[in-house]
C-alpha positions as CSV (number, residue, x, y, z in Angstrom):
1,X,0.0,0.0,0.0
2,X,1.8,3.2,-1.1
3,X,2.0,5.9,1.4
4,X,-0.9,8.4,0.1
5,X,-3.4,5.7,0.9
6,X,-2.1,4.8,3.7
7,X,-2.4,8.5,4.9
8,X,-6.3,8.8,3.9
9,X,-6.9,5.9,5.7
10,X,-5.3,7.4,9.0
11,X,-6.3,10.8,8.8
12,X,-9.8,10.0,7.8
13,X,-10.1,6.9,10.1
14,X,-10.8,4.4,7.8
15,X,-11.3,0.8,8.9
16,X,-11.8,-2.2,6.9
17,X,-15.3,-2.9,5.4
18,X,-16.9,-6.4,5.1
19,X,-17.6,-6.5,1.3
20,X,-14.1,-5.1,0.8
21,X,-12.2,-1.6,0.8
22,X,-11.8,1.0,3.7
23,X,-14.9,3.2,5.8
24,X,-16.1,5.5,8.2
25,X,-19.5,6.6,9.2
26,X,-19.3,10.6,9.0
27,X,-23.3,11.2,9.3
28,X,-26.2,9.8,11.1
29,X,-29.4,11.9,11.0
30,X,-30.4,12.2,14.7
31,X,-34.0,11.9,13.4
32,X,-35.5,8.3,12.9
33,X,-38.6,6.6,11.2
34,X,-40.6,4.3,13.2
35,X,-40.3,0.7,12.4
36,X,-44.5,0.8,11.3
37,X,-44.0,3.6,9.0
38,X,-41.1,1.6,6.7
39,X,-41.9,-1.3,4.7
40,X,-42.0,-4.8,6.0
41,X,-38.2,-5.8,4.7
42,X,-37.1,-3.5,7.6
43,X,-36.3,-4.9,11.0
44,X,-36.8,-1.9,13.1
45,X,-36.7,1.6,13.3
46,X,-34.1,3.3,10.7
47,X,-32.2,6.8,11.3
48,X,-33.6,9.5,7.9
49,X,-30.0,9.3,6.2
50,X,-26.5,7.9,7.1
51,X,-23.4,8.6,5.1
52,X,-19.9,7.3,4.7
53,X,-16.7,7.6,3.6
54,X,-15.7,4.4,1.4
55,X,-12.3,4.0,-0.2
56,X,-11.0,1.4,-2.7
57,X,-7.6,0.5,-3.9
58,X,-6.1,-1.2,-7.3
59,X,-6.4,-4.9,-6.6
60,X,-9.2,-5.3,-4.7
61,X,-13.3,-5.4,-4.9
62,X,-16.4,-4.2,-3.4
63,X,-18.1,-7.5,-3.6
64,X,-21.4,-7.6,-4.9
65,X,-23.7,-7.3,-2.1
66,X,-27.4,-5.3,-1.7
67,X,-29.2,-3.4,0.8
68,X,-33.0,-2.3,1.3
69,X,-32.3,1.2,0.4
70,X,-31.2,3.5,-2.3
71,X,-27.4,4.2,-2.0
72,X,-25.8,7.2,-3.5
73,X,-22.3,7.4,-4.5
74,X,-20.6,10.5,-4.6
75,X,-17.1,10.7,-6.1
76,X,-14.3,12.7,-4.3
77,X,-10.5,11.8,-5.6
78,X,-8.6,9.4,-7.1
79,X,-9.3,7.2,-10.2
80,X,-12.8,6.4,-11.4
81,X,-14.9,3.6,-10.1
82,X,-16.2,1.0,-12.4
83,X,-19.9,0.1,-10.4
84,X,-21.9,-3.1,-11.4
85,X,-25.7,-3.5,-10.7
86,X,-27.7,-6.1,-11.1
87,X,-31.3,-5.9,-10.5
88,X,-33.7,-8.3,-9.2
89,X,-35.1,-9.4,-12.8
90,X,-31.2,-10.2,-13.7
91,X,-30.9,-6.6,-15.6
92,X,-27.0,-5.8,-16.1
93,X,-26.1,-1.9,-15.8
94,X,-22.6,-0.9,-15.7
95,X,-21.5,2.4,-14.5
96,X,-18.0,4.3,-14.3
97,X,-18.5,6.8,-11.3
98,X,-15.4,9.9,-11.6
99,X,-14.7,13.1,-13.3
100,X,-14.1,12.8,-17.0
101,X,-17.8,14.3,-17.8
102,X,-16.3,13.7,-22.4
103,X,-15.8,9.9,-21.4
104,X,-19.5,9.9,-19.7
105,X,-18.5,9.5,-16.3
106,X,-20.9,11.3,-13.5
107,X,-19.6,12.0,-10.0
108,X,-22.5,11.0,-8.5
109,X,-25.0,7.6,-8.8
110,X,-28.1,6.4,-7.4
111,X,-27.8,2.7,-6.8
112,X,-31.7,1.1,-6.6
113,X,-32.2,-0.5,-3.2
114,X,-32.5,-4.1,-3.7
115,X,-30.1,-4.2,-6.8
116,X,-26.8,-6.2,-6.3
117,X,-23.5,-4.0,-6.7
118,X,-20.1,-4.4,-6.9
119,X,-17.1,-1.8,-8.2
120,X,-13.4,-1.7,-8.3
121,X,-11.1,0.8,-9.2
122,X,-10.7,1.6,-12.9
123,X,-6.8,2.5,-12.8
124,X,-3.8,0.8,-11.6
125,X,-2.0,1.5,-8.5
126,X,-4.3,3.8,-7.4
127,X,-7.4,4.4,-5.5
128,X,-11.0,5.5,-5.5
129,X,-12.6,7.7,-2.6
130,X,-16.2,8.2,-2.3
131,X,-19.2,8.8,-0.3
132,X,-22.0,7.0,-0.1
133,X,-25.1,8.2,1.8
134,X,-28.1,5.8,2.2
135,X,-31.5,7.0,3.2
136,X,-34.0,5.3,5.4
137,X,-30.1,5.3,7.2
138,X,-28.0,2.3,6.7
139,X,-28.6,-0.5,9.4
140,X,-26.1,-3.7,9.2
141,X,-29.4,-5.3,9.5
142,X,-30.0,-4.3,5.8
143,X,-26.8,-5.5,4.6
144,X,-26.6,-9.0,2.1
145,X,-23.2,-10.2,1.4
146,X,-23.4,-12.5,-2.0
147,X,-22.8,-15.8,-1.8
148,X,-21.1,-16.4,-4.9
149,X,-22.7,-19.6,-5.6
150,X,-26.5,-18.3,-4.9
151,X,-25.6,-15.3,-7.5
152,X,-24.0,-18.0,-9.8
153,X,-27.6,-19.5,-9.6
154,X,-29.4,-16.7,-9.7
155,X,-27.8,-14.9,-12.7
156,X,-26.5,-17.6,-14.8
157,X,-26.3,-15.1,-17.7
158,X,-23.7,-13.2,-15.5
159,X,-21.5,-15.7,-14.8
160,X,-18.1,-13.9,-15.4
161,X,-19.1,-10.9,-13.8
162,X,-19.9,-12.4,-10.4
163,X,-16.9,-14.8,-10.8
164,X,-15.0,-11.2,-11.1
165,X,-16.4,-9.2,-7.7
166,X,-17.3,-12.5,-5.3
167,X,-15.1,-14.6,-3.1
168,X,-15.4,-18.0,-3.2
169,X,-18.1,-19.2,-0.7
């Protein structure tokens, strides 16, 4: 890990995340919606918005994985991020998330909740930092790891592409 990553990580506290790459929760609404005003996939009450700082380096994945809510990537420095989806229905979108508005990247992208996603960095030796703010507020509860054999199952058509951003179960 070269020393500028290394750097982010400290000074912005990063830790490791479980579906890969480097956090840090910088915003949780005080505010919260009552478990019987969300829809029944939720398992209790859930803060308005949460947000994050999420960092990924060259070599490694954010493994496909999905939540209840809509996540929203924001794009901050480094190199692009490459972002799969995958919706419910098997419907591929792919995404790159930077800076380089001629080559039809956007620095920001609404991710549907209930779609799997995965990304990676787009340049080598290098990184990607983002934000990613979820709203009802990110609850672990939420959170679906892939199994890459259930996807392989699921998604037969996008066999490669799971291969590419799962671990082996």
């Amino acid at each position: 890990m070269n020393r500028q990553i290394e750097e982010i990580i400290q000074k912005l506290d990063l830790k490791p995340h479980p579906e890969g790459g480097y956090f840090k929760e910088t915003y949780r609404s005080p505010g919260e919606i009552e478990l019987g005003n969300l829809p029944d996939k939720y398992s209790g009450n859930r803060n308005y918005s949460t947000c994050i700082y999420f960092l990924l380096i060259s070599g490694n994945f954010s493994a496909f994985h999905k939540i209840n809510q809509d996540e929203i990537w924001h794009f901050y420095d480094g190199s692009p991020v490459e972002l799969h989806t995958i919706s419910q229905h098997g419907e591929h979108q792919a995404y790159i998330i930077g800076r380089d508005f001629d080559q039809g990247q956007t620095p920001q992208l609404a991710v549907p909740g209930n779609h799997y996603f995965a990304s990676k960095v787009t340049e080598p030796n290098n990184f990607s930092l983002v934000g990613c703010t979820v709203a009802p507020g990110f609850d672990f509860d939420d959170f679906v790891l892939a199994r890459r054999g259930d996807l392989l199952q699921k998604f037969p058509q996008h066999q490669q592409l799971v291969i590419d951003f799962t671990h082996d179960d």
